[in-house]
MARRO-540385 format. One line per field, with one value per residue (C-alpha): residue number from 0; residue in one letter; x, y, z. Coordinates in steps of 0.001 Angstrom, whole numbers. Layout:
<nodes>
pos	[NUM | ...]
code	[A | ...]
xx	[X | ...]
yy	[Y | ...]
zz	[Z | ...]
</nodes>
This chain:
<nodes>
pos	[0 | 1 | 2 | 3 | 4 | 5 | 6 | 7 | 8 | 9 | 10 | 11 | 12 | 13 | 14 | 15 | 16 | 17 | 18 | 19 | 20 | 21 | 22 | 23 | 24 | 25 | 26 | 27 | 28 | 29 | 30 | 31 | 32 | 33 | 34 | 35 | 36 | 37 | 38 | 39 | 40 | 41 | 42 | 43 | 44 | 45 | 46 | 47 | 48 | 49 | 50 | 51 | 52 | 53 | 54 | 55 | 56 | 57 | 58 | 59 | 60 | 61 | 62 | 63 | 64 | 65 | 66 | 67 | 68 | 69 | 70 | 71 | 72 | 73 | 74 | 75 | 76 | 77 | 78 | 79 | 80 | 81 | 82 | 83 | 84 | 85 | 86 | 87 | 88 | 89 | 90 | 91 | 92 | 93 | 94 | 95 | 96 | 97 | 98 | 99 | 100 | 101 | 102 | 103 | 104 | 105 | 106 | 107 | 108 | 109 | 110 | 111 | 112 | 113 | 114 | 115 | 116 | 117 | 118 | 119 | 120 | 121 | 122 | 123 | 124 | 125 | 126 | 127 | 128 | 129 | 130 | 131 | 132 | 133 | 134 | 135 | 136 | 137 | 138 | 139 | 140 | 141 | 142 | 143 | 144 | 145 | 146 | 147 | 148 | 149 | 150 | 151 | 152 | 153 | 154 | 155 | 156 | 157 | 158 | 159 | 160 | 161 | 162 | 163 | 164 | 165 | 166 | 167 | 168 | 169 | 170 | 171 | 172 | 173 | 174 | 175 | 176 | 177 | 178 | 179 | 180 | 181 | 182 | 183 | 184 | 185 | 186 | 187 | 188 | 189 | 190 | 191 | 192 | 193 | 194 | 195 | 196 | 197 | 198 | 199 | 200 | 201 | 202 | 203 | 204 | 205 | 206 | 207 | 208 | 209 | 210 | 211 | 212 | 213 | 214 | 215 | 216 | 217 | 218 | 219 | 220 | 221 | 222 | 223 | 224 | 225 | 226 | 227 | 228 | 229 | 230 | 231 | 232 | 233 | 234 | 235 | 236 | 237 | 238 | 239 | 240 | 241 | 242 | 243 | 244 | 245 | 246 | 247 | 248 | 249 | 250 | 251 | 252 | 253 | 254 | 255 | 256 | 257 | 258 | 259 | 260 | 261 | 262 | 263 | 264 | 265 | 266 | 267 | 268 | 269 | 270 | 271 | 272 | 273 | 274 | 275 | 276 | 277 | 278 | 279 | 280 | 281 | 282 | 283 | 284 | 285 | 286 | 287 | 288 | 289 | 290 | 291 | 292 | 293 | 294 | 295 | 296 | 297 | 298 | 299 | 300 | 301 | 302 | 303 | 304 | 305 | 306 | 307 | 308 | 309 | 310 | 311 | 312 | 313 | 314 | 315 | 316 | 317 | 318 | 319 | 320 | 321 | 322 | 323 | 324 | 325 | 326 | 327 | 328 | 329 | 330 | 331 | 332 | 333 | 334 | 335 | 336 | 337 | 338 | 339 | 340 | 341 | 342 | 343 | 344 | 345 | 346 | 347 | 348 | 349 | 350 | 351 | 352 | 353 | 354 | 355 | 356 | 357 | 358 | 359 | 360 | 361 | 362 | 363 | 364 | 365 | 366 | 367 | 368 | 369 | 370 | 371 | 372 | 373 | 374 | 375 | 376 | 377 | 378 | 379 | 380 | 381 | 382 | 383 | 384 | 385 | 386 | 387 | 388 | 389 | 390 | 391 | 392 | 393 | 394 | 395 | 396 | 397 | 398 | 399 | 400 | 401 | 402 | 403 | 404 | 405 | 406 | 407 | 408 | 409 | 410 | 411 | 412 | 413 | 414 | 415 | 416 | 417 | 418 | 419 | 420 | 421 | 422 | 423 | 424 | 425 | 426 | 427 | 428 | 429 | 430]
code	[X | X | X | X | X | X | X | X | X | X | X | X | X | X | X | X | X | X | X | X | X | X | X | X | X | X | X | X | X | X | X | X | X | X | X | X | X | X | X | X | X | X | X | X | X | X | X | X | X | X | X | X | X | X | X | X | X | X | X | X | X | X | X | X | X | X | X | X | X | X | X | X | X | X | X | X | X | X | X | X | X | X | X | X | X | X | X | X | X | X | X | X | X | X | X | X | X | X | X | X | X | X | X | X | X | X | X | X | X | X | X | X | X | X | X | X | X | X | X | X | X | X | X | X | X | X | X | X | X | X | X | X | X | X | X | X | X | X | X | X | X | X | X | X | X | X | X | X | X | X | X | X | X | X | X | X | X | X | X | X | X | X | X | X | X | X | X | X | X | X | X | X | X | X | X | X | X | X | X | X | X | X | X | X | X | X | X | X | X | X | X | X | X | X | X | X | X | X | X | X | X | X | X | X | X | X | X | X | X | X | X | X | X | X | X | X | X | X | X | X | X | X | X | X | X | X | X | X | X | X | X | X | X | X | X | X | X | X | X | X | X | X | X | X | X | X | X | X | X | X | X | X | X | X | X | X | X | X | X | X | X | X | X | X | X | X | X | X | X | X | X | X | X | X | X | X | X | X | X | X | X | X | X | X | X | X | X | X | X | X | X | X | X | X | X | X | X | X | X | X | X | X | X | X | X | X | X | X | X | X | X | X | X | X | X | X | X | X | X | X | X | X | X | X | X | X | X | X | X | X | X | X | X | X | X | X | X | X | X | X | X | X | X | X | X | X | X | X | X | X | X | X | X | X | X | X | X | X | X | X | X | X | X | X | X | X | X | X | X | X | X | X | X | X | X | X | X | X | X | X | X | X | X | X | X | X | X | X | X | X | X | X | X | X | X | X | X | X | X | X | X | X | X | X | X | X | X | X | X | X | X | X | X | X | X | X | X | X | X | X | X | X | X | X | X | X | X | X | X | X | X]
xx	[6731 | 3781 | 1436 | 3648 | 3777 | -395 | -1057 | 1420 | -1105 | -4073 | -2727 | -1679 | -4674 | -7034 | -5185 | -5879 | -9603 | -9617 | -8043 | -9842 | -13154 | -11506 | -10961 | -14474 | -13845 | -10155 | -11561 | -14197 | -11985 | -9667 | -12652 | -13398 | -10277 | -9852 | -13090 | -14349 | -16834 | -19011 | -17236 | -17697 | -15679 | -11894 | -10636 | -6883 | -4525 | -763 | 2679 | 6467 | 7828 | 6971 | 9151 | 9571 | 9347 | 11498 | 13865 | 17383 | 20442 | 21373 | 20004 | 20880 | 20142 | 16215 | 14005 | 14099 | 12829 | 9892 | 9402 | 5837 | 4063 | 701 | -1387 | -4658 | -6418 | -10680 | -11968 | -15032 | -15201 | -18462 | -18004 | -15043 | -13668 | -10081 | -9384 | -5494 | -3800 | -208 | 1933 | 5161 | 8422 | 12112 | 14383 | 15716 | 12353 | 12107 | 9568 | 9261 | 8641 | 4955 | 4357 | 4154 | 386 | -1215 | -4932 | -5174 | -8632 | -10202 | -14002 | -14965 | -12992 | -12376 | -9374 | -8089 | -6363 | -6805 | -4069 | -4140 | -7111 | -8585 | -8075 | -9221 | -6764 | -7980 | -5496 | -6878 | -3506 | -3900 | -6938 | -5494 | -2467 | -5069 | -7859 | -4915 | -4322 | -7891 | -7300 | -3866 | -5396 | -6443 | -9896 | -9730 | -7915 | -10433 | -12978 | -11356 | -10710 | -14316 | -15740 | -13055 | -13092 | -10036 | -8072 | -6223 | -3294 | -1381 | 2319 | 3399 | 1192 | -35 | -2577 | -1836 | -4829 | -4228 | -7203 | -7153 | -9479 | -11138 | -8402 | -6133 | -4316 | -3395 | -2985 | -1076 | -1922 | -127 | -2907 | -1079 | -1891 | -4094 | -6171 | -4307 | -3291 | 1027 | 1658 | 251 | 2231 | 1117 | 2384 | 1427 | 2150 | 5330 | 6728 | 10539 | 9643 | 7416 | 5027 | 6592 | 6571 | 4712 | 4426 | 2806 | 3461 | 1351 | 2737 | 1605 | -2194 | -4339 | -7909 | -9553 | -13532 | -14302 | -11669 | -8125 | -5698 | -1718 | 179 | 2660 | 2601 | 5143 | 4889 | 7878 | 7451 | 10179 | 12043 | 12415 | 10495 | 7589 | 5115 | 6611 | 3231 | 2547 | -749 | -2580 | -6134 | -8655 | -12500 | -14659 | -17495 | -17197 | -16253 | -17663 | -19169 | -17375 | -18804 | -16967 | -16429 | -17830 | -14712 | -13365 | -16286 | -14689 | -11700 | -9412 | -5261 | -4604 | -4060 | 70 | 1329 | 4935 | 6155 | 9527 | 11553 | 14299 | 17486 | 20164 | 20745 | 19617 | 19056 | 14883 | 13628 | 10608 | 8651 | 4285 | 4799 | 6279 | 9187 | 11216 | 13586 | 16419 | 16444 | 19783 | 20791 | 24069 | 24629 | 23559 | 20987 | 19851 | 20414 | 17350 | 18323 | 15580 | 13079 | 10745 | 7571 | 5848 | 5027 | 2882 | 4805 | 8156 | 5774 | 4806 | 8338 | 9662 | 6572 | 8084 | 11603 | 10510 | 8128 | 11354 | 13896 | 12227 | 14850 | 17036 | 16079 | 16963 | 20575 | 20747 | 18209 | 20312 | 19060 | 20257 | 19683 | 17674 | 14623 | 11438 | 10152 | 13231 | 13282 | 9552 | 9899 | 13082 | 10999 | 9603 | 12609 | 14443 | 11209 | 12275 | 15496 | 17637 | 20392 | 20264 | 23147 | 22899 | 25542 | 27842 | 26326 | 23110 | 23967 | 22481 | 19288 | 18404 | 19088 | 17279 | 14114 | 13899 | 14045 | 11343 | 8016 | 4727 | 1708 | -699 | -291 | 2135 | 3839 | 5475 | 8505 | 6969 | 4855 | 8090 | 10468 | 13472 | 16794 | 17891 | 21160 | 22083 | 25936 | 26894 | 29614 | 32211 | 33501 | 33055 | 31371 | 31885 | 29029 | 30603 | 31017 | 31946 | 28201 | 27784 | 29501 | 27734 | 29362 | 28062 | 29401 | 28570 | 28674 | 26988 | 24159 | 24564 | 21470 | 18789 | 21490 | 24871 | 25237 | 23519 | 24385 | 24987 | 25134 | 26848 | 26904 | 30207 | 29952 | 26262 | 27227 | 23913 | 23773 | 21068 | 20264 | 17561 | 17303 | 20703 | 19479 | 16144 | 15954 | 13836 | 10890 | 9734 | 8781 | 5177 | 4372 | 3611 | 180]
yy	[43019 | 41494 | 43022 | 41111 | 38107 | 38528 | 38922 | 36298 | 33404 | 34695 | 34243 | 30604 | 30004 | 31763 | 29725 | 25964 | 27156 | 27621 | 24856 | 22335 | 24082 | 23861 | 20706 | 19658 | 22259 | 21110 | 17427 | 18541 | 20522 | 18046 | 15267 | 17552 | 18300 | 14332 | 13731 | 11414 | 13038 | 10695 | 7527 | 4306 | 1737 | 2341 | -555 | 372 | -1746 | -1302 | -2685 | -2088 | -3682 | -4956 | -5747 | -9028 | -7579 | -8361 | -10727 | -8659 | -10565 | -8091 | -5880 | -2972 | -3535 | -2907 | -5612 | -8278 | -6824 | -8969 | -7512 | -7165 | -7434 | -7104 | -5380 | -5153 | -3472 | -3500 | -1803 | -1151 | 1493 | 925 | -2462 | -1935 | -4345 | -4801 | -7287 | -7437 | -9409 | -9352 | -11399 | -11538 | -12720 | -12510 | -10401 | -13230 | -14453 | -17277 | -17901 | -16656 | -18646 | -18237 | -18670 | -15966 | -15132 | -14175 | -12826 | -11496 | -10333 | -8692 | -7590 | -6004 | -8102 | -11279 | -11785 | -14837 | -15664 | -17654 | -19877 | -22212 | -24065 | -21128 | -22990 | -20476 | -19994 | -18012 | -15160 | -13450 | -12415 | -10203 | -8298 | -5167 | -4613 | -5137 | -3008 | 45 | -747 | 308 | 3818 | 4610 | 5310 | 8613 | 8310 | 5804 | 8537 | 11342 | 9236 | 7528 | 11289 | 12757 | 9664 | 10042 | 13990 | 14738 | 18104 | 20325 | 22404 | 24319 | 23949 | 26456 | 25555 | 22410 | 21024 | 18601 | 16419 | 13857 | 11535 | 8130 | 5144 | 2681 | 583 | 3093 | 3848 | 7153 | 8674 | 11548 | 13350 | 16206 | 17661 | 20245 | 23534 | 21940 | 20142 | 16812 | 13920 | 13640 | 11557 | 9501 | 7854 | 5599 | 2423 | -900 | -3386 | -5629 | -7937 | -6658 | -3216 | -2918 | 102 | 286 | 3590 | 3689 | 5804 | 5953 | 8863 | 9789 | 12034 | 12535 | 12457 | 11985 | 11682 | 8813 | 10057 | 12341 | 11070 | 12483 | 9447 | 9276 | 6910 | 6701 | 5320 | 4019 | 2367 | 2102 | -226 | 144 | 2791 | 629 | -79 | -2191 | -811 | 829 | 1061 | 2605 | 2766 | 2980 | 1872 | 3271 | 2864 | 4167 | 2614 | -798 | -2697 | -6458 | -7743 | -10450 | -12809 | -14172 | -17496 | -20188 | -21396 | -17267 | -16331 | -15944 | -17861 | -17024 | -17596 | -21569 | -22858 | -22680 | -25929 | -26961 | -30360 | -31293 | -34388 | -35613 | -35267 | -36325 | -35846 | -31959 | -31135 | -31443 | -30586 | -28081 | -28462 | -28585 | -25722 | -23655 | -22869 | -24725 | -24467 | -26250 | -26495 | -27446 | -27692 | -26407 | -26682 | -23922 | -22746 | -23390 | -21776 | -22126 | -21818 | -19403 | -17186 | -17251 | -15606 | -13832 | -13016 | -15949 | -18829 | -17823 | -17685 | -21234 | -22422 | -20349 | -22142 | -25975 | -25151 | -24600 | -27425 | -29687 | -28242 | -26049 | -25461 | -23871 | -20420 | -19669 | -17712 | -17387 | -17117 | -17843 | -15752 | -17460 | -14789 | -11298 | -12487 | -11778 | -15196 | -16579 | -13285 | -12430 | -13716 | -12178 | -9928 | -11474 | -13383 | -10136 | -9612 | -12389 | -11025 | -13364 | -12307 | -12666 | -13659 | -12688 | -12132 | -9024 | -7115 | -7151 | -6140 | -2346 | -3276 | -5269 | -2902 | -249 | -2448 | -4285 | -307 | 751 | 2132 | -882 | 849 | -357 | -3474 | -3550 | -6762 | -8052 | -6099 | -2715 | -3531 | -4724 | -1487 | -3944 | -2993 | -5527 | -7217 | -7864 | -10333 | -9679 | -12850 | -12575 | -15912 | -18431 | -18538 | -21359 | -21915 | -24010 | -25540 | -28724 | -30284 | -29220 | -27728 | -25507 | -23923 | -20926 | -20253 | -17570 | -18780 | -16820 | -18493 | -17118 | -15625 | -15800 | -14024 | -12484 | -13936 | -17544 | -18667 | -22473 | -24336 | -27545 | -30001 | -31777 | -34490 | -35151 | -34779 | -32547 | -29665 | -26970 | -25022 | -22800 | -22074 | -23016 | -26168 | -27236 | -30427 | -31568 | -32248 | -35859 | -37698 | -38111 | -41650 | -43590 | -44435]
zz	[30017 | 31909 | 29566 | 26506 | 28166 | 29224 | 25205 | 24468 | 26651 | 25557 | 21396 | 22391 | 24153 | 21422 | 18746 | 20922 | 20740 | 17429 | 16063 | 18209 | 17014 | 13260 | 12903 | 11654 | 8719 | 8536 | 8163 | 5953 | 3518 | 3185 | 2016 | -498 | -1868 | -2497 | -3509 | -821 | 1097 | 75 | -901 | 1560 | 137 | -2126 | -4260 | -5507 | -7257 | -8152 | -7981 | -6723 | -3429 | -315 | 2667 | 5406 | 8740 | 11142 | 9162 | 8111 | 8208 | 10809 | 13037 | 11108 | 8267 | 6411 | 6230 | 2697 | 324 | -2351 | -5817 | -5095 | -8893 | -7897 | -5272 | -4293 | -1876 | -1244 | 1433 | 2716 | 5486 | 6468 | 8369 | 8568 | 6235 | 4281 | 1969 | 723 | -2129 | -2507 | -5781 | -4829 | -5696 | -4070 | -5938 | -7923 | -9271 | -6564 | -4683 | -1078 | 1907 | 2537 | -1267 | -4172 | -3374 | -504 | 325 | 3669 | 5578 | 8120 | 8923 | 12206 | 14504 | 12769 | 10586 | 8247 | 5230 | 2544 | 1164 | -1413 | -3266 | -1335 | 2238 | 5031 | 8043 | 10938 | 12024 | 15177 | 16513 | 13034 | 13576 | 15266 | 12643 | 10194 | 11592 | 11533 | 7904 | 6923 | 8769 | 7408 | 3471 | 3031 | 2681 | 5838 | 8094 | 7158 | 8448 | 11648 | 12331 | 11385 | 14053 | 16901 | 18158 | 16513 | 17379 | 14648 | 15455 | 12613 | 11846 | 8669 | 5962 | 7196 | 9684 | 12179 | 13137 | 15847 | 17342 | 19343 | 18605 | 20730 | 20231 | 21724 | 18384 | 18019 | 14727 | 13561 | 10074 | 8485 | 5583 | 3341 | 2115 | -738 | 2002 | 503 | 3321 | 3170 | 6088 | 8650 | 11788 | 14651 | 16236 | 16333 | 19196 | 18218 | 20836 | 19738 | 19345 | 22169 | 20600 | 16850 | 14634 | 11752 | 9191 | 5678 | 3143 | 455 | -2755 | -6628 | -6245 | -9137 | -10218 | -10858 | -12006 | -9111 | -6614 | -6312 | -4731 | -4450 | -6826 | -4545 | -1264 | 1098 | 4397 | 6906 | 10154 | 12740 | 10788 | 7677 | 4593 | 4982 | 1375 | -1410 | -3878 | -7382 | -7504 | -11298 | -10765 | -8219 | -8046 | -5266 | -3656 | -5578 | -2692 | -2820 | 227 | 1671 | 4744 | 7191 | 7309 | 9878 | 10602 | 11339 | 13750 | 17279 | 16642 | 19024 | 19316 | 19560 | 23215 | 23962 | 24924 | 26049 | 25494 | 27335 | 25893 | 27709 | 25774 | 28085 | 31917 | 32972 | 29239 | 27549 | 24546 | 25094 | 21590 | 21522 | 18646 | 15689 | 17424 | 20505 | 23236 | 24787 | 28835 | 29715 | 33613 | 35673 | 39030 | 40426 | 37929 | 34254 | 30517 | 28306 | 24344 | 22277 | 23790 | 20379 | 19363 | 22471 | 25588 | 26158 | 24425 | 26849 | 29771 | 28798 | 28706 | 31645 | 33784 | 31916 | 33281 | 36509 | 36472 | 35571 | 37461 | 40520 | 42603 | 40115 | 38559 | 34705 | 34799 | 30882 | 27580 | 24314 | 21374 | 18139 | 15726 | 15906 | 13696 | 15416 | 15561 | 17825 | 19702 | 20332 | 23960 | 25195 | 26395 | 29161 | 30527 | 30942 | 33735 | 35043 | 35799 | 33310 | 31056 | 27328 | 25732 | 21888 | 19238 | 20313 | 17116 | 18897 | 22405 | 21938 | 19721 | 22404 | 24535 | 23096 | 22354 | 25972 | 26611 | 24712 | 25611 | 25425 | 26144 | 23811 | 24794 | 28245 | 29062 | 32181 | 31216 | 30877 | 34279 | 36393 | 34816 | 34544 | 33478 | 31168 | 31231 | 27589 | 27563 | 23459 | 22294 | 19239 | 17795 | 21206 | 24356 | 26762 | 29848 | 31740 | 35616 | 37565 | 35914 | 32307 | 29233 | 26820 | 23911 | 22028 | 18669 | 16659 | 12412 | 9585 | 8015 | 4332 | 3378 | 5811 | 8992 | 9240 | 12973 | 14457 | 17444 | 17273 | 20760 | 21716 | 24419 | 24106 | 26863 | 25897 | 21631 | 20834 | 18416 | 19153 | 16083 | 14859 | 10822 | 10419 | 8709 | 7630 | 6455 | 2944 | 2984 | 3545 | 412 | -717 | -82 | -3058 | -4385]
</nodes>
């Protein structure tokens, strides 16, 4: 028995040796097979669907869905460099928020986008996501893998090849039996999700001239669809150069500032950007309404509370609906110890994602190891002593989410809303 068991190490060990020696052939094989061994750039084009994270009516449900009629991808591996273009539609032919077209970039470590009459936005919260993009094609992941030590293991017929960048990304690759690229899976930092699964399939490859590329790719992010591509035009090593822009170079995240309007006695507006918050005081303690976008916008509005009202710690964060741009900062008031009150659908996604592992990019939460306290409401939920009155009512907001929270101060008459209503657009003043 000790002899079987002797043989039985040395086979596993033999077999980690040689597939962490094979995986420059692996890597090598498999760039032949597709025909890229000595392409630098890959400009594809196609069409079929693409997907709004983070915005279901419900938080089980898959992200909307765009009819996505045009796609283009240019990359230039070399720099590394991506340049995307997206036409896009919703389902019914209308446009989307964010408009039909949309040209998003990124070059070494600057990212923007450019909008209409070819205005250029800076978007350096973007460059990571975007950087991971250029690695998840095929040609992209041979090459991350050939420049970042990767190790091969064998499972059946395929080979598993797994390396990290200097980003800390680590990539996953299963390379079949005819050395073609199937699937690649990562995560990318998501301030819901924490570290969020990727994963990108490829399937009916083709050749285009001397390269062999799938026609069909699809994306998910989070477990749900986020790419669903046809491909039908590829061309290696055409990319266009592309500068950055002056305005792009080292542009870095806008300054977060919190502006706090006085709405009544014990209740402020907190405004200063995209998306706000409502302070409103109790005796003992205070409720804030919406936790939006990230760690560092809550931080901004936890510090404004406490500025306002510093001998009273925050008791409750109201989350109006699950969309990641009202519930990007839940996050860090669950480090702080408060309770989230959310629609009673959402009580275990929260749950689950205040639970989930953020190591790429860790946040109070995943430094303090909190337990988060998650209160889920049906119909009517009344905060309420000797001081104040606050009313939570859960509606459905047809179309954009099956459950809003709607608060109300009865003695003070204010409505607190987020999406529920957004008002026209002022007219353009006249000539």
């Amino acid at each position: 028995m000790r002899k079987l068991l002797a043989g039985v190490c040395a086979l596993v060990l033999a077999q980690t040796v040689v597939t962490g020696q094979g995986a420059t052939a692996t890597l090598d094989a498999a760039a032949k097979a597709m025909g890229i061994t000595n392409v630098t750039s890959i400009y594809y084009s196609g069409s079929g669907s693409s997907y709004n994270l983070g915005q279901a009516v419900n938080a089980s449900l898959p992200w909307p869905r765009f009819v996505l009629n045009n796609y283009i991808a240019d990359i230039n591996y070399a720099v590394p460099m991506m340049r995307q273009e997206m036409n896009r539609t919703n389902p019914d032919g209308s446009a989307p928020f964010g408009g039909v077209r949309q040209i998003q970039l990124v070059s070494g470590t600057s990212a923007w986008n450019i909008g209409g009459n070819d205005a250029v936005a800076p978007a350096p919260a973007n460059v990571a996501e975007r950087q991971v993009q250029i690695w998840l094609t095929p040609p992209g992941f041979i090459k991350a893998a050939q420049a970042n030590r990767a190790t091969v293991r064998t499972q059946g017929a395929n080979k598993i090849v797994t390396f990290t960048t200097a980003t800390r990304h680590r990539f996953t690759g299963t390379i079949n039996a005819n050395n073609l690229l199937e699937r690649i899976e990562t995560t990318l930092d998501n301030p819901v999700l924490g570290d969020m699964p990727v994963e990108v399939t490829f399937s009916n490859y083709q050749s285009f001239g001397d390269v062999r590329f799938p026609t069909t790719i699809v994306q998910k992010q989070g477990g749900h669809p986020m790419l669903e591509l046809t491909v039908s035009r590829v061309f290696p090593n055409v990319a266009a150069g592309i500068d950055v822009p002056a305005a792009v170079r080292g542009a870095q995240p806008p300054p977060v500032q919190v502006q706090s309007q006085k709405l009544a006695e014990g209740v402020w507006y907190l405004t200063g950007g995209t998306h706000h918050s409502v302070v409103v005081e109790f005796a003992d303690h205070l409720a804030v309404v919406e936790g939006p976008l990230d760690e560092t916008r809550s931080s901004a509005v936890i510090a404004e509370a406490r500025k306002l009202v510093p001998a009273k710690p925050i008791r409750y964060v109201v989350n109006t609906h699950t969309h990641f741009d009202h519930s990007g900062g839940l996050r860090t008031f669950v480090a702080e110890g408060v309770t989230v009150v959310t629609a009673a659908s959402n009580k275990a996604y929260f749950e689950k994602s205040f639970a989930a592992l953020k190591a790429l990019n860790p946040d109070k939460l995943a430094q303090v190891r909190r337990t988060a306290t998650v209160e889920g409401i049906g119909g009517r939920r009344v905060l309420t002593d000797a001081t104040r009155t606050l009313e939570l009512h859960v509606v459905p907001i047809a179309g954009h989410t099956d459950e809003m929270i709607v608060a109300y101060l009865p003695k003070e008459k204010i409505l607190i809303e987020a999406d529920a209503y957004t008002p026209a657009a002022a007219p353009a003043p006249g000539a």
